[in-house]
Backbone as CSV, one residue per row, in Angstrom:
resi,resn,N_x,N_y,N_z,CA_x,CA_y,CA_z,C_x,C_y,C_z
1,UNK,-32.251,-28.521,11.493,-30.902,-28.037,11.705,-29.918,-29.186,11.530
2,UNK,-28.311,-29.225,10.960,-27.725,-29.911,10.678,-26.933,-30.393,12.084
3,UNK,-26.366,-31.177,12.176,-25.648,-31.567,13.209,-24.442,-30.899,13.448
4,UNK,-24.205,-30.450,12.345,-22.437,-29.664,12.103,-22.591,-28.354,12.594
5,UNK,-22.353,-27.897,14.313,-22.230,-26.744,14.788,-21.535,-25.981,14.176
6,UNK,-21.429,-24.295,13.968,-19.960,-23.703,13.303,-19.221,-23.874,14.479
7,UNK,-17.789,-23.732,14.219,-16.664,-23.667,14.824,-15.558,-22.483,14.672
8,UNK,-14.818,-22.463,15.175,-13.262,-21.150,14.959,-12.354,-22.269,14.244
9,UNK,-12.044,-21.326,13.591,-10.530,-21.992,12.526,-9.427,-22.165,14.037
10,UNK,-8.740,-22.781,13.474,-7.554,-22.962,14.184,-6.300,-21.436,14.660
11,UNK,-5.908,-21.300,15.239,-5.386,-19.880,15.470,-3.907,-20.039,14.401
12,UNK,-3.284,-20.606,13.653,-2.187,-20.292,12.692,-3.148,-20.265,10.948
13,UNK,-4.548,-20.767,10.804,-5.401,-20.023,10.046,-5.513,-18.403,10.467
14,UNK,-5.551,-18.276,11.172,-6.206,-17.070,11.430,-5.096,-16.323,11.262
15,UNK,-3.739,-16.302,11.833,-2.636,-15.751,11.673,-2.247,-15.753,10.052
16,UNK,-2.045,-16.840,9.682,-1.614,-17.151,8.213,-2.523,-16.307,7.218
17,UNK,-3.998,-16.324,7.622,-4.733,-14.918,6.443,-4.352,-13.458,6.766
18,UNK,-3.945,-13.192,7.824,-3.844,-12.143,8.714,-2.294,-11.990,7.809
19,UNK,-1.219,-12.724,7.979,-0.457,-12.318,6.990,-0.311,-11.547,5.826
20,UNK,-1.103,-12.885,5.216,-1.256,-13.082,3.657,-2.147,-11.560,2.836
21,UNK,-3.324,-10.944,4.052,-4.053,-9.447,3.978,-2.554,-8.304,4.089
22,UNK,-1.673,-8.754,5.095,-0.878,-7.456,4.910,0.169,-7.752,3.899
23,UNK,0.447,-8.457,3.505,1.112,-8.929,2.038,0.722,-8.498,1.203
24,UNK,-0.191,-8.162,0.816,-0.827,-7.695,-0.042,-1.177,-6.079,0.539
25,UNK,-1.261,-6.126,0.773,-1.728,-4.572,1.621,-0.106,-3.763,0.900
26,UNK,0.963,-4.720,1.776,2.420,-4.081,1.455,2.406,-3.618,-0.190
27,UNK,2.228,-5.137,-0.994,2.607,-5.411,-2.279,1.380,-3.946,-3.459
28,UNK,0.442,-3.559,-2.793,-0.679,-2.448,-3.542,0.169,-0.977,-3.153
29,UNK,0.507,-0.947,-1.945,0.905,0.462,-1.406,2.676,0.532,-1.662
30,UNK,3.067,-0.236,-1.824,4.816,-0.279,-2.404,4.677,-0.245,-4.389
31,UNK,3.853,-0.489,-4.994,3.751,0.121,-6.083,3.973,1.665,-6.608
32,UNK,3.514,2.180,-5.155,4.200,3.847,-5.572,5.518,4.494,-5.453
33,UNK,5.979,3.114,-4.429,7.520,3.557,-4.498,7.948,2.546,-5.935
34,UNK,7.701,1.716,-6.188,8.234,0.853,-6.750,8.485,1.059,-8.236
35,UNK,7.048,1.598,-8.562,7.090,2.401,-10.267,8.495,3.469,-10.616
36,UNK,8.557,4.243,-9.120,9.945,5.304,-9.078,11.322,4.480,-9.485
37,UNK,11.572,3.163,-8.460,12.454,2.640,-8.619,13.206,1.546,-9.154
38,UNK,12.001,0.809,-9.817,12.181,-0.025,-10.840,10.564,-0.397,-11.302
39,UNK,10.577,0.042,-12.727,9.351,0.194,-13.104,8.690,-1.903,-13.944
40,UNK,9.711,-2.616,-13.514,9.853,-4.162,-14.490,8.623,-4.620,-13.087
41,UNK,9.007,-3.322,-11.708,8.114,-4.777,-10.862,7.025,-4.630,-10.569
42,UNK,6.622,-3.361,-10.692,5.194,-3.108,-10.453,4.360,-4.255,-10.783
43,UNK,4.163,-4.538,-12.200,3.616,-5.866,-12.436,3.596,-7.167,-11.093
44,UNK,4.435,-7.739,-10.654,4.872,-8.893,-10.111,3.584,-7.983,-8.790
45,UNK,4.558,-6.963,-8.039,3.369,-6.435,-6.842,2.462,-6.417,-7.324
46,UNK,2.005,-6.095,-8.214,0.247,-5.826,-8.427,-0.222,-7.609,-8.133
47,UNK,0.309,-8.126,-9.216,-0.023,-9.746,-9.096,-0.245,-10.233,-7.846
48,UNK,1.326,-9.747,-6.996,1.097,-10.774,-5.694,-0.563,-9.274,-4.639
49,UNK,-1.014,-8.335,-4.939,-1.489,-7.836,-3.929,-2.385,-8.344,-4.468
50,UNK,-3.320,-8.430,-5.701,-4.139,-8.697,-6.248,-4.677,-10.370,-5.771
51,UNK,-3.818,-11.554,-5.966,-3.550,-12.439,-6.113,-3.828,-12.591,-4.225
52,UNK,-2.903,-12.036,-3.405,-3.234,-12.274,-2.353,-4.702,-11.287,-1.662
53,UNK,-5.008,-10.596,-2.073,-6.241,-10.083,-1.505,-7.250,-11.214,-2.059
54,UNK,-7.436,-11.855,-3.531,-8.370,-12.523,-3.659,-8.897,-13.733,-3.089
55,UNK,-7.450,-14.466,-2.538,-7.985,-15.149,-1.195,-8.082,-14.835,0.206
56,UNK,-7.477,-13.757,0.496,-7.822,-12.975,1.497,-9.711,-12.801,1.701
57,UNK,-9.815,-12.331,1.091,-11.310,-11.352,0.774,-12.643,-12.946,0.477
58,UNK,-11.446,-14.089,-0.268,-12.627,-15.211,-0.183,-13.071,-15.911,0.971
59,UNK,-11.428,-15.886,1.920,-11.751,-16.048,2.954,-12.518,-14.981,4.325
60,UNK,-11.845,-14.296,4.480,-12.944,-12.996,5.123,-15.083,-13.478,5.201
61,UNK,-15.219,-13.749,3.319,-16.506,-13.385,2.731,-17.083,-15.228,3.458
62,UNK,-16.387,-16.009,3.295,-16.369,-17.401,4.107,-17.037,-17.070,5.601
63,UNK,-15.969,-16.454,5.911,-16.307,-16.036,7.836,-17.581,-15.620,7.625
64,UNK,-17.630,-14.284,7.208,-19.168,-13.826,7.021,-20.132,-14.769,6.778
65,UNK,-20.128,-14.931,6.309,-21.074,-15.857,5.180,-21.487,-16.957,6.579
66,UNK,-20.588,-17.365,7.121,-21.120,-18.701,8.197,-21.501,-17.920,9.457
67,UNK,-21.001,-17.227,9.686,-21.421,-16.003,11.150,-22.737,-15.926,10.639
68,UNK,-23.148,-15.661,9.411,-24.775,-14.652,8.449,-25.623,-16.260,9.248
69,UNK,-25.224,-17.191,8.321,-25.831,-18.298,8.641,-26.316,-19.088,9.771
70,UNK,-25.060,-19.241,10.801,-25.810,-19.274,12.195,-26.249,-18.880,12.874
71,UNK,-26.512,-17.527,12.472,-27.817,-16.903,13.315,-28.939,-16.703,12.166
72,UNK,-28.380,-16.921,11.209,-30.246,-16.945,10.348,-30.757,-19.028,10.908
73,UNK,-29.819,-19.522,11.140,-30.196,-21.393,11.044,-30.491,-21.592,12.695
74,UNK,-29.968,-20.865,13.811,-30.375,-20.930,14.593,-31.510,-20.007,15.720
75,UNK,-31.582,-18.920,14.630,-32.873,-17.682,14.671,-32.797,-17.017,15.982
76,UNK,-31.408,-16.524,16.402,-30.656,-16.387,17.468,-31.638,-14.492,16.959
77,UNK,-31.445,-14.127,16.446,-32.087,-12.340,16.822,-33.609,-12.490,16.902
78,UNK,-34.700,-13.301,16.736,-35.972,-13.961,17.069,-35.696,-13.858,18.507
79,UNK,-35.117,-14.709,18.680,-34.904,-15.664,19.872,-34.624,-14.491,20.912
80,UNK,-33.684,-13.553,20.829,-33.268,-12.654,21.816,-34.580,-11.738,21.439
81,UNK,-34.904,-11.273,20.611,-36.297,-10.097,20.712,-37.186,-10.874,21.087
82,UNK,-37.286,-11.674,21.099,-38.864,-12.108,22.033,-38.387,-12.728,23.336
83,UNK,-37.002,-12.494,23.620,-36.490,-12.944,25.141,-36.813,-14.511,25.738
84,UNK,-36.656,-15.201,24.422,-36.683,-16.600,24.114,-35.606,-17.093,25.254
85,UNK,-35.903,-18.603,26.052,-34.843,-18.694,26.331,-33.725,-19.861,25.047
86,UNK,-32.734,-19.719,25.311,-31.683,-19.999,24.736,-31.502,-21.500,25.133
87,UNK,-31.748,-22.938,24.362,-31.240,-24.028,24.495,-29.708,-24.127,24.458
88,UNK,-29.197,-24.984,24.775,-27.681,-25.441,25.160,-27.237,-25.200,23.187
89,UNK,-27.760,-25.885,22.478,-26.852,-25.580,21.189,-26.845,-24.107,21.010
90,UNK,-27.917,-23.419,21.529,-28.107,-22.085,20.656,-26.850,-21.138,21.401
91,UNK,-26.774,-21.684,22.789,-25.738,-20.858,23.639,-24.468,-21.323,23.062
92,UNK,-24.293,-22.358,22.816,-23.017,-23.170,21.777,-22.786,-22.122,20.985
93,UNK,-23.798,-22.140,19.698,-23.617,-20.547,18.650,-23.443,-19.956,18.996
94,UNK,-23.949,-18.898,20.113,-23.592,-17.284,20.599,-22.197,-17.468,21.183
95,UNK,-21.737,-18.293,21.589,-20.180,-18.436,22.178,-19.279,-18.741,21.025
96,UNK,-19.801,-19.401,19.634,-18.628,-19.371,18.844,-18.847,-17.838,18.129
97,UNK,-20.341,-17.430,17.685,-20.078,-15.960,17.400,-19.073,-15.353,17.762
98,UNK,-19.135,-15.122,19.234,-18.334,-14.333,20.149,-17.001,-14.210,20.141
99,UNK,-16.245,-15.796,19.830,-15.411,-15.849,19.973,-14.443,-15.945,18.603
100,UNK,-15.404,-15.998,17.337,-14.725,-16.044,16.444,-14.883,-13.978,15.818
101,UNK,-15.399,-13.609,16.712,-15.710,-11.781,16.822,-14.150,-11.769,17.502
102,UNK,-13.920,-12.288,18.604,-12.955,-11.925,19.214,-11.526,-12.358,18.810
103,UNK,-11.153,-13.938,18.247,-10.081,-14.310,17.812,-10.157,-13.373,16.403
104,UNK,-10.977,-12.724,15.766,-10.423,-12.070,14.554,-9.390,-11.056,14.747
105,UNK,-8.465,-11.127,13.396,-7.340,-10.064,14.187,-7.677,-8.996,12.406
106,UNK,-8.925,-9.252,11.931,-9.503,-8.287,10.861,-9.336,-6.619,11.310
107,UNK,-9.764,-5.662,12.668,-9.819,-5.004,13.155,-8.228,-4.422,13.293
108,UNK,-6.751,-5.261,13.519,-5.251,-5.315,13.215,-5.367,-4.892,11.899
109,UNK,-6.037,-5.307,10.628,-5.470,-5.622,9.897,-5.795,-4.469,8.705
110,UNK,-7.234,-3.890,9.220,-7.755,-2.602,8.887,-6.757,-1.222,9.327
111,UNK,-6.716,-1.645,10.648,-5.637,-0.465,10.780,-4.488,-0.322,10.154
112,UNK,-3.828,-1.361,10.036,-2.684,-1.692,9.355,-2.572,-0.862,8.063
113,UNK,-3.321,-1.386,7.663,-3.767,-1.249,6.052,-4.273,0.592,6.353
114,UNK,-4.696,0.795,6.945,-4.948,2.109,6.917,-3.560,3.363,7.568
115,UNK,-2.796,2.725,8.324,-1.498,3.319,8.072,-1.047,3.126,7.125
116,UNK,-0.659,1.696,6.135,0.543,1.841,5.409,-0.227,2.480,3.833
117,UNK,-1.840,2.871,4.379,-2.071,3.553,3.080,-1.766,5.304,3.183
118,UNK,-1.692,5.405,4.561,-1.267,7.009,5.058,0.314,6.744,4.113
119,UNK,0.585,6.365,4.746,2.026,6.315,4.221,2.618,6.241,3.105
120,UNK,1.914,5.226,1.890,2.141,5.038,0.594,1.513,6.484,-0.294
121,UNK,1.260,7.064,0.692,0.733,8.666,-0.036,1.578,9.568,0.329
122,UNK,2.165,9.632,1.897,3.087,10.712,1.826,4.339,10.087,1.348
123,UNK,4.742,8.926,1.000,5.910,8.707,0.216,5.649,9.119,-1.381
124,UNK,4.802,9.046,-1.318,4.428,9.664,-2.876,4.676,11.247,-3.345
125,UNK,4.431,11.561,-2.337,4.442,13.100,-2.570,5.320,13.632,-2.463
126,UNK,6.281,13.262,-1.566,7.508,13.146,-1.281,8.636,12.834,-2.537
127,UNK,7.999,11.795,-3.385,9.037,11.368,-4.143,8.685,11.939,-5.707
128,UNK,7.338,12.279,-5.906,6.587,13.213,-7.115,6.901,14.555,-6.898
């Protein structure tokens, strides 16, 4: 095992992607008003939703990806099914799991995104 425990990003990371997801969220679902009312910008929104989901989504796949890892590097679901006890680093991991489960504001950001996609449909219909 490496010496380099995982850790939580800093909380204005976490805010700043949390943004940057509904920026893009805005910039995909304002394309349906936007084609109605000036059709030059659709382009630019697509760019910036596109553009900002792709680091959105690299970062997201990052989180995953190191959450996947410290419990495959520290064999933390072994460890709990055979009612292993838990050394001091391994309890280290299950507390940043936990807490980088809990500082996520991904669960905000789904909903979000799942209103302003309610919405970018009944403005549509509305305006078609």
């Amino acid at each position: 095992m490496d010496n380099k425990r995982p850790h939580t990003v800093p909380r204005f990371v976490i805010v700043g992607f949390f943004i940057l997801g509904l920026i893009s969220a805005v910039a995909y679902r304002a394309i349906v008003v936007i084609q109605h009312i000036e059709p030059r910008w659709v382009r630019p929104a697509w760019y910036i939703g596109t553009l900002g989901y792709l680091l959105f989504f690299l970062y997201r796949f990052s989180i995953s990806r190191k959450r996947k890892h410290a419990i495959k590097q520290y064999q933390l679901i072994e460890k709990i099914k055979n009612n292993a006890c838990l050394n001091d680093e391994d309890r280290e991991v299950v507390v940043y799991l936990l807490q980088s489960l809990r500082k996520s504001m991904e669960d905000r950001n789904y909903f979000i995104i799942f209103i302003l996609s309610i919405v970018a449909i009944v403005v549509d219909l509305i305006i078609s």
